[in-house]
C-alpha positions in Angstrom: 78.7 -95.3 56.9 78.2 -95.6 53.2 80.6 -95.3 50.2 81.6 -92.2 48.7 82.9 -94.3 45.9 80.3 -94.4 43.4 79.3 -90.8 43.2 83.0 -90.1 42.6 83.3 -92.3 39.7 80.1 -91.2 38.4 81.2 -87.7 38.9 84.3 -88.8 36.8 82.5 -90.5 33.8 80.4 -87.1 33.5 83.2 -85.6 33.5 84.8 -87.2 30.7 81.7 -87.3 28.9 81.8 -83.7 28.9 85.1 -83.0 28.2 85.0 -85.1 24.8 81.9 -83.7 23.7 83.8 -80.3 23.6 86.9 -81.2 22.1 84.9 -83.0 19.4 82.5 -80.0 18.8 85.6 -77.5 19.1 87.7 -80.1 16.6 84.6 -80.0 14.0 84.5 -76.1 14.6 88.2 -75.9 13.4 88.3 -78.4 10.6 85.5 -76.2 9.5 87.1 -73.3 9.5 90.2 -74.8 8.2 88.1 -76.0 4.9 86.8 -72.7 4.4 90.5 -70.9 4.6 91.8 -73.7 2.4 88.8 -73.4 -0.2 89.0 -70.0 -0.9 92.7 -69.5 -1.0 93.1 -69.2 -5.2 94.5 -66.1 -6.6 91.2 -64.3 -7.5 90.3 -64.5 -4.1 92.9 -63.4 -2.2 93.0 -59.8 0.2 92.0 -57.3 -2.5 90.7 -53.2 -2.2 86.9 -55.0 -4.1 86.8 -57.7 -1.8 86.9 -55.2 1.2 84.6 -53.0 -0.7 82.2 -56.2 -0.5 83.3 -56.7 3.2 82.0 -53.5 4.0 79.0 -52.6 1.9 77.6 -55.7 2.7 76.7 -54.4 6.3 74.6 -51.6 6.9 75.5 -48.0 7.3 74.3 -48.4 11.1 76.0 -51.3 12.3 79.2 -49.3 10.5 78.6 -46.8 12.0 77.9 -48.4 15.5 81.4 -50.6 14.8 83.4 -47.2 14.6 81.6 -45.8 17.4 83.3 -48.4 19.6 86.1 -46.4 18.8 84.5 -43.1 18.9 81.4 -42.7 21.3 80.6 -39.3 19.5 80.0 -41.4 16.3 76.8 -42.9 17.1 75.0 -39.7 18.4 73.8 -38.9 14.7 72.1 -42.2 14.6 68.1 -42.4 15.5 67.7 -43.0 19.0 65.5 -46.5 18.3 68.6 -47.4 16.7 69.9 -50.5 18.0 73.6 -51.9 17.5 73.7 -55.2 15.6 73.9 -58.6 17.7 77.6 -59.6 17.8 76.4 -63.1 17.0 74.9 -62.6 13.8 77.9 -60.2 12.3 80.3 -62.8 12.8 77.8 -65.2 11.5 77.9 -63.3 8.0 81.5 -62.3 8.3 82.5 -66.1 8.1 79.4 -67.7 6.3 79.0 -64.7 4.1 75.5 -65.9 4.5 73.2 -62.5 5.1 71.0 -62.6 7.7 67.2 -61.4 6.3 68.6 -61.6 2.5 67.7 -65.7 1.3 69.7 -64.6 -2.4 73.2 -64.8 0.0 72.4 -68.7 0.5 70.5 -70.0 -2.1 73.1 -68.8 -4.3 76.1 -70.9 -3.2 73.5 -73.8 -2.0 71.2 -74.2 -5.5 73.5 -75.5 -8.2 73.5 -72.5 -11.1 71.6 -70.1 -9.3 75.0 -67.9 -9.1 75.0 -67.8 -12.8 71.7 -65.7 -12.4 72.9 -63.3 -9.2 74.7 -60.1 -9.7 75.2 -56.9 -7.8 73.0 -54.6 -9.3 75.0 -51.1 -9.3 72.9 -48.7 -11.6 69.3 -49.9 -12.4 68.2 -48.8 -16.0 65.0 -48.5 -16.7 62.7 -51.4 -15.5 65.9 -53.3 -14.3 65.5 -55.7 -11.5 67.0 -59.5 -10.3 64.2 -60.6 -12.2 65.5 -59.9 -15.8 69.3 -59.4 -15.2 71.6 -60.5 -18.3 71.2 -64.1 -18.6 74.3 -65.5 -20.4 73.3 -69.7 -22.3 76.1 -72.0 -22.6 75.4 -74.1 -25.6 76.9 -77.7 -26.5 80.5 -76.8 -28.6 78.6 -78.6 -31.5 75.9 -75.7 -31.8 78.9 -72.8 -31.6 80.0 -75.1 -35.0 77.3 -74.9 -36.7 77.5 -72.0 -39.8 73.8 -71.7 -41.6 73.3 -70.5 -45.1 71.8 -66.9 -44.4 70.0 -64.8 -47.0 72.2 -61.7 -47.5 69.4 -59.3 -47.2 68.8 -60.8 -43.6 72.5 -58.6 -43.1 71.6 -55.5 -44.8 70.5 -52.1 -43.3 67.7 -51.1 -44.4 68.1 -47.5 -42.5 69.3 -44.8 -45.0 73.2 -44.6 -44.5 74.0 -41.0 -42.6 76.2 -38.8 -44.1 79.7 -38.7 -42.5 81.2 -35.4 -41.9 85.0 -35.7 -41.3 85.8 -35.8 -37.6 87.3 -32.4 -36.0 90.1 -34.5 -34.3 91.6 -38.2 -35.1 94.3 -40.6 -33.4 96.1 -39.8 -36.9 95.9 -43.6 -37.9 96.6 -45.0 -34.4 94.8 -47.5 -33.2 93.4 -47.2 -29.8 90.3 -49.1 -29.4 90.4 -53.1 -29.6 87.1 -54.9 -30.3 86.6 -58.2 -29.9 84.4 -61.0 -28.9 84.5 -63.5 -26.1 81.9 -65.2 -27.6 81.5 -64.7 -31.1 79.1 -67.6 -32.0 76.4 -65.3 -30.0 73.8 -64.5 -33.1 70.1 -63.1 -33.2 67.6 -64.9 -34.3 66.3 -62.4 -36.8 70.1 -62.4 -38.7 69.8 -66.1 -39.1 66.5 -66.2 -40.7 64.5 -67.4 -37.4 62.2 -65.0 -36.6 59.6 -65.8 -34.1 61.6 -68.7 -33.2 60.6 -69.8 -29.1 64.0 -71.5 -28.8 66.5 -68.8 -27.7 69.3 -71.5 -28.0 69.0 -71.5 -31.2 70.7 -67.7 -31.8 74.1 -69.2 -32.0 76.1 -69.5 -35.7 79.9 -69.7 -36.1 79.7 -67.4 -39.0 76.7 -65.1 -39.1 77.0 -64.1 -35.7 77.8 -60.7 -33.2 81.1 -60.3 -35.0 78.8 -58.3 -37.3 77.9 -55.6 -34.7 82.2 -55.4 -34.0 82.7 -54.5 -37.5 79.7 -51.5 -37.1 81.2 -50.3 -34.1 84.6 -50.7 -35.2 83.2 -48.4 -38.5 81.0 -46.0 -36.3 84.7 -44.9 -34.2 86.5 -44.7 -36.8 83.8 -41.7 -38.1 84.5 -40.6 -35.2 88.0 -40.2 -35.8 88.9 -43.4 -32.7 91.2 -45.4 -34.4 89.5 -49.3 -34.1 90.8 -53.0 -34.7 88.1 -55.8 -34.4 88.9 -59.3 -33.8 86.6 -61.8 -35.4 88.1 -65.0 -34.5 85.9 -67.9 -34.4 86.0 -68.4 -31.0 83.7 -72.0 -31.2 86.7 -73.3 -33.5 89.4 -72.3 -31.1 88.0 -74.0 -28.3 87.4 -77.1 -30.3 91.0 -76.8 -31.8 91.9 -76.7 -27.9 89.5 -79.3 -26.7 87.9 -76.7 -24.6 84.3 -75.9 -23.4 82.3 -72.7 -23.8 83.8 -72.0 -20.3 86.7 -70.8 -21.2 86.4 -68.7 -24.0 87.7 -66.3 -21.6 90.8 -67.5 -20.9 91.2 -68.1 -24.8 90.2 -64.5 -25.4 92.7 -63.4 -23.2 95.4 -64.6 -25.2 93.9 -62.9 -28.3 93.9 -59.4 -26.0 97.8 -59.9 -25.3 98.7 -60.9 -28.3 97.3 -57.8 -29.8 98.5 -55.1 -26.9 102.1 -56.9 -27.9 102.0 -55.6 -31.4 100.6 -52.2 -30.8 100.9 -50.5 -28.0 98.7 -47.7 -28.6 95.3 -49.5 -27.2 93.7 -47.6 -24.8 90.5 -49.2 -25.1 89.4 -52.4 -24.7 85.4 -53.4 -25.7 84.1 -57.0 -25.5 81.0 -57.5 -27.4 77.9 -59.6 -26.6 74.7 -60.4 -26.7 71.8 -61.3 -24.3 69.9 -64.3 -23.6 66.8 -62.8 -23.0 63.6 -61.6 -25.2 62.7 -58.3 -26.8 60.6 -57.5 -23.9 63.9 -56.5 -21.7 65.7 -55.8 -25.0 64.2 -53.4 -27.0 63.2 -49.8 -26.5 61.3 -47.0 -28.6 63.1 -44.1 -28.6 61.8 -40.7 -31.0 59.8 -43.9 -32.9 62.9 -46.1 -33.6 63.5 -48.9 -31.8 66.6 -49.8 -29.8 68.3 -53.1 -28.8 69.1 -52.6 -25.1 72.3 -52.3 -23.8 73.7 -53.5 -20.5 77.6 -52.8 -19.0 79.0 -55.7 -17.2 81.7 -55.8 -14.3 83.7 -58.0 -13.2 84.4 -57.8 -9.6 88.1 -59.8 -9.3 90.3 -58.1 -11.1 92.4 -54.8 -9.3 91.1 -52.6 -12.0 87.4 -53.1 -10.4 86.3 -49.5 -9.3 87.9 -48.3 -12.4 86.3 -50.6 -14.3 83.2 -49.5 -12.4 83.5 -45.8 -12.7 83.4 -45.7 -17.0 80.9 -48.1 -16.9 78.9 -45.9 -14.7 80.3 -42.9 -17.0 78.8 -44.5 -20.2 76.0 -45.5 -19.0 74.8 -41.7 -17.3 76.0 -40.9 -21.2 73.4 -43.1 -22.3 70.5 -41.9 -20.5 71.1 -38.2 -21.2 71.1 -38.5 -24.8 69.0 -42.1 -25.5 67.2 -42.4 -22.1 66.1 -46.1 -21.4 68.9 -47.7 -24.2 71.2 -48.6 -21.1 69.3 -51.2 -18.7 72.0 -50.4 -16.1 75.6 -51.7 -14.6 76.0 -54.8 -13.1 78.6 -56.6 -11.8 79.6 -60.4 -11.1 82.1 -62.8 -9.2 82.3 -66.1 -7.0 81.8 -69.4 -8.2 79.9 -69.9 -11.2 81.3 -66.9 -13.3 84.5 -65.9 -14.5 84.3 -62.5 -12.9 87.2 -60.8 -13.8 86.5 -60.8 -17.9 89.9 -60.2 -18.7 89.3 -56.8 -17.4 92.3 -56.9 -15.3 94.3 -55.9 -18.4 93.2 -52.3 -18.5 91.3 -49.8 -16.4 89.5 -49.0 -19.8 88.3 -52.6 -20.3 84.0 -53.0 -20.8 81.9 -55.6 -21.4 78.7 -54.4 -23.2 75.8 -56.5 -23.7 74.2 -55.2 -26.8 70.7 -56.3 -27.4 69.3 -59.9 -27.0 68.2 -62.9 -29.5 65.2 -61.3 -30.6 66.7 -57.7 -31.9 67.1 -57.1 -35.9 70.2 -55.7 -37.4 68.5 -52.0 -37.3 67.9 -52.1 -33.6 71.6 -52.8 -33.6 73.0 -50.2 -35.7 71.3 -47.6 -33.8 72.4 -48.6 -30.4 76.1 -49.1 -32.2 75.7 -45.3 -33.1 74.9 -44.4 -29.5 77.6 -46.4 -28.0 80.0 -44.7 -30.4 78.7 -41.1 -29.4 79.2 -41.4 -25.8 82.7 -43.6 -26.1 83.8 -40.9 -28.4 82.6 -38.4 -26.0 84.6 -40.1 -23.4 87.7 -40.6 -25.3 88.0 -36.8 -26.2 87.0 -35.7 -23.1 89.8 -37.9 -21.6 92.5 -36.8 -24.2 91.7 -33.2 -23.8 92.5 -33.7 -19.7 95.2 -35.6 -20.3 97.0 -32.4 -22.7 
């Protein structure tokens, strides 16, 4: 009779095999998911209303309502009947890679190094607004955001004929409610600093000459309009530098300049951070009735608690701006994740905007106009809101 003895020990070492080839796949699994937990536990990514709003809109109406239906059979009798319910396998594959099956932007934009700096979440297309021209936002060496040229003065003088002002039907009798101010003030155009035609967009960056200059017209243009206004004009390049800090945080430095001012006056209500575009006259200029327009885009960010209220003025202004100057806003967009700042200090007010206003290549006229169109429709809002409020 022969011996059972080596099929039992083989059966053993398979076995064993076995067995450690799952705990290690299984121990891999959850040191994975460990990482993940422990890499996205800061503050600005904790459990938050926006971040389930992303949750949620990122899947399709379908497989929501095919989820509630689980719940509900009479739910999923309105859907087509070559409807199909999404694979289990590939919802939880998005819900913990946040990688979208079908859509290549949701990984090549945490796997190619600044391609996040490019992504945004498009939320009301303007006109001829796509992920091919969204706001693209340079980040200079701190020695260029120095730099203050010598610029002819009639490179800053209007040459449209000044309108007359009529005094406004109804002021904040000398309040100041609207704070303007500048995140990045060394933003310039190339047509202000004498560089017309220039190729290098970099190059529309001046610690003096710069979009501080469009603050003061829209500070001007409310005040005609009966909003009381404060601008900042810090020098933003020569804080950082003072604080041995890159252009990446000229939020954060901002931010200080915000609470410093809601500590001495109470009374702001409005919060409006200037900028300027990266990109060419192409996606930043518009004819309208003849004249020509620097574009305007609003910009959200997406981790703050005051998102969707953020959101809905944005989305206010800008329906403002295509009623009365179609094609001057280029849409809403908003940002977040790694990359960004994505909150853009607009966690300090549900009133808080970011308003790209024209891009390197648009002249101080262009400006001015859009500056009168922007003070129209805030104004608009503002009284609008004021007379609700009584």
């Amino acid at each position: 009779m022969k011996s059972s003895s080596p099929r039992l020990f083989g059966d053993t070492s398979s076995r064993q095999i076995r067995l450690i080839s799952f705990f290690t796949v299984s121990g891999l699994i959850f040191l994975f998911i460990v990482a993940g937990v422990i890499s996205s536990s800061e503050t600005k990514y904790q459990l938050s209303s926006s971040m389930l709003h992303d949750w949620i809109t990122s899947f399709s109406t379908e497989a929501m309502v095919y989820g509630m239906g689980t719940e509900n059979h009479y739910l999923t009798q309105v859907l087509p009947e070559e409807s199909e319910p999404p694979a289990f396998s590939l919802v939880m594959f998005q819900f913990i890679t946040s990688v979208k099956p079908g859509d290549i932007r949701s990984l090549l934009g945490g796997e190619l190094p600044g391609f996040a700096l490019y992504d945004a979440k498009i939320h009301v297309a303007g006109e001829g607004t796509n992920f091919t021209n969204l706001p693209v936002e340079s980040a200079p060496p701190l020695d260029d955001l120095l730099k203050e040229r010598e610029v002819p003065t009639e490179k800053l003088e209007i040459q449209d004929s000044k309108d007359q002002v009529t005094p406004p039907l109804q002021t904040t009798n000398g309040k100041k409610v609207a704070l303007i101010y500048h995140s990045h003030s060394y933003e310039s155009y190339l047509p202000l600093l004498g560089l017309e035609g220039e190729k290098n967009a970099d190059l529309a960056n001046d610690g003096k000459t710069n979009i501080t200059l469009v603050g003061k017209l829209l500070g001007e243009e409310l005040e005609d309009r009966g909003i009381g206004a404060q601008v900042d004009d810090s020098n933003m390049g020569a804080l950082l530098n003072e604080k041995g800090l890159e252009h990446g945080s000229a939020y954060d430095v901002s931010r200080t300049i915000v609470q410093s001012a809601v500590a001495s006056n109470d009374d702001f209500n409005l919060f409006i951070d200037i900028h300027r575009d990266s990109l060419r006259a192409k996606d930043t200029t518009v004819t309208i009735n003849n004249e020509e327009y620097a574009r305007t885009v609003f910009v959200i960010g997406e981790e703050n608690p005051n998102y969707e209220k953020n959101l809905a003025l944005a989305k206010e202004l800008h329906a403002a701006l295509k009623a009365e100057f179609p094609g001057l806003s280029r849409g809403v967009i908003s940002k977040k994740g790694k990359g960004v700042d994505g909150i853009y200090n607009q966690d300090l007010s549900p009133n808080a905007m970011l308003i790209e206003m024209g891009g390197v290549d648009n002249n101080l006229e262009q400006l001015s106009r859009t500056v009168k169109a922007i003070a129209d429709v805030i104004s608009e809002h503002y009284w609008g809101t004021e007379k609700v409020n009584k």
